[in-house]
N, C-alpha and C positions, 0 to 999 in steps of 0.2 A: 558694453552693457551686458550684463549676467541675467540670462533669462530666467525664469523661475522652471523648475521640476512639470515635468509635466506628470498629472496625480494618473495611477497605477486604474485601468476598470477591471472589473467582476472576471472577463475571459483573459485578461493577460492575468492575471493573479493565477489563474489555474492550468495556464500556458507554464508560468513560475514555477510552478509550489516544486517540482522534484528539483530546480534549478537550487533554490531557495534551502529545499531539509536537506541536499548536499553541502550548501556552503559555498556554493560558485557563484551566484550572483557576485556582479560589482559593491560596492561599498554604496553606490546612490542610487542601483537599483533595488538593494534590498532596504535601503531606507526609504522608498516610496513604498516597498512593499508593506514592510511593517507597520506602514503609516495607512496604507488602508483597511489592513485589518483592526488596526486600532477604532476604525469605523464601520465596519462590517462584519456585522455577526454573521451572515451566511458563509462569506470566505472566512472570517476565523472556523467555524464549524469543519466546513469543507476540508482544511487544511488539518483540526483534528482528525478526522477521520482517515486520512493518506498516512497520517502516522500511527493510528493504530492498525491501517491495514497495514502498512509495511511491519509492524512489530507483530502480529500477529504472523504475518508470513515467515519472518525470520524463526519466532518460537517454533513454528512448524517444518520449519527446514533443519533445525537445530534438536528435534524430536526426531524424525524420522528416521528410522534405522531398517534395513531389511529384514523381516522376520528369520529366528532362527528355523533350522531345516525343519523341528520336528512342528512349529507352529505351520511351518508353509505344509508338509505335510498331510498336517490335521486340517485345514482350507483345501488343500486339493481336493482330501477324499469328500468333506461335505459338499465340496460343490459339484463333484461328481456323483452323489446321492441327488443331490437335490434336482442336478440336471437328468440321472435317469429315471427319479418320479415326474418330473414334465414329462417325458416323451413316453410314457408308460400309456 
C-alpha cells in the first residue's frame, strides 16, 4: 500500500527554502514543496523575498571593489578632520 505525501507546514517550508533555491531537495520533496506554496501566499512571499535578498547581496558583492588609493586617501583625511573637530 503507497501511502500518500505527507503535505509540507509553514516552518518546514522555511527550514527548505535555501535547500529548495539550490536545487537539492529530492524530486517529492520539492513537489510537496511547490504544492504548498501553490497555497500559500505568506510562504510564496517569504520565499520571494530570500531571493531578492540573495540577489541583492550577490549585486553587492559583484559591486564592491576597494577604493582607489587617492579616494581612500580623500576618506582618511576627512575622517580625520572630522574626528579632530570632535575632540576640539
Amino acid at each position: 500500500m503507497a501511502s500518500e505525501p505527507i503535505e509540507l507546514v509553514c516552518r518546514e517550508v522555511v527550514e527548505l527554502v535555501t535547500e529548495y533555491l539550490a536545487g537539492t531537495l529530492s524530486p517529492d520533496a520539492r513537489a510537496r514543496f511547490d504544492e504548498h506554496l501553490a497555497g500559500c501566499p505568506p510562504c510564496t512571499a517569504y520565499l520571494a523575498q530570500v531571493r531578492t535578498t540573495l540577489e541583492l547581496a550577490a549585486d553587492l558583492g559583484a559591486a564592491s571593489q576597494p577604493p582607489d588609493e587617492q579616494l581612500a586617501e580623500q576618506l582618511g583625511e576627512l575622517f580625520r578632520r572630522w574626528h579632530g573637530e570632535r575632540n576640539s
